[in-house]
C-alpha positions in Angstrom: 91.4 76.7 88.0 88.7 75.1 89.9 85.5 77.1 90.4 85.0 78.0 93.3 82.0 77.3 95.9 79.2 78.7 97.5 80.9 78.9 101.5 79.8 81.2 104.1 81.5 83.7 106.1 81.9 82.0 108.6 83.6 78.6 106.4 85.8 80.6 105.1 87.4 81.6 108.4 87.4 77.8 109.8 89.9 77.7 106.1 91.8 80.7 106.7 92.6 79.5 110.2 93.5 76.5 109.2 96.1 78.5 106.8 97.4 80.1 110.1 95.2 83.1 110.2 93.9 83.7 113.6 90.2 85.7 114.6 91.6 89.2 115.7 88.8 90.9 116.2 84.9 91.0 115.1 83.2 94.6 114.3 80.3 94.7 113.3 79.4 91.7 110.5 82.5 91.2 109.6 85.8 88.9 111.4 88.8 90.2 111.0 91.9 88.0 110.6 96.0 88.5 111.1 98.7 86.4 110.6 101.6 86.7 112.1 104.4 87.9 109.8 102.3 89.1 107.2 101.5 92.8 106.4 97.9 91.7 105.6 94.6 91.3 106.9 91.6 89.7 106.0 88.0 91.5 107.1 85.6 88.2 105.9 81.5 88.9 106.2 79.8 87.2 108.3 77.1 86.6 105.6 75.7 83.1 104.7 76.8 83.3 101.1 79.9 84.8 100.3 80.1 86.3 96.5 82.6 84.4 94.6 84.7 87.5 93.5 85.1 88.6 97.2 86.0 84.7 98.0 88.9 85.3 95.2 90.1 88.3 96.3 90.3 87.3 99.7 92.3 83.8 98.6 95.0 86.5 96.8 95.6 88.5 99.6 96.1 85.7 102.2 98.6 84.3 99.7 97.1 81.6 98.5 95.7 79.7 95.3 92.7 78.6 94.8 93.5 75.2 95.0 95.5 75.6 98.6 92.1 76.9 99.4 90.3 74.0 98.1 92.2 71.4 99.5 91.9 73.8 103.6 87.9 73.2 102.9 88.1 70.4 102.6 87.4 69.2 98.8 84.0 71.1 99.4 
């Protein structure tokens, strides 16, 4: 499993996106996503580093791996 980098907030919604997640709603500091057909949503801090952990859990519940995520940054 590769190791995951230091993105912001605001990279890993231009990933998530590219996943098919679209930008419901902003409250606050945080964007919320949806996707259509899932049960899920994904509130992502607009912070300019996101903590790793928070970057893994966030990869699990939009139903991806790691590496899918890796490859929607770009090979960042």
């Amino acid at each position: 499993m590769p190791a995951l980098p230091l993105i912001s907030g605001r990279e890993a919604v231009r990933a998530f996106e590219r996943a098919g997640w679209e930008v419901k709603r902003r409250r606050g500091s945080h964007i919320i996503l949806t996707k259509p057909g899932s049960w899920a949503s994904l509130s992502i801090p607009d912070h300019r580093e996101l903590d790793r952990g928070l970057l893994r859990k966030l990869i699990r519940q939009a139903g991806l791996t790691v590496d899918e995520f890796m490859e929607l940054l770009g090979g960042k």
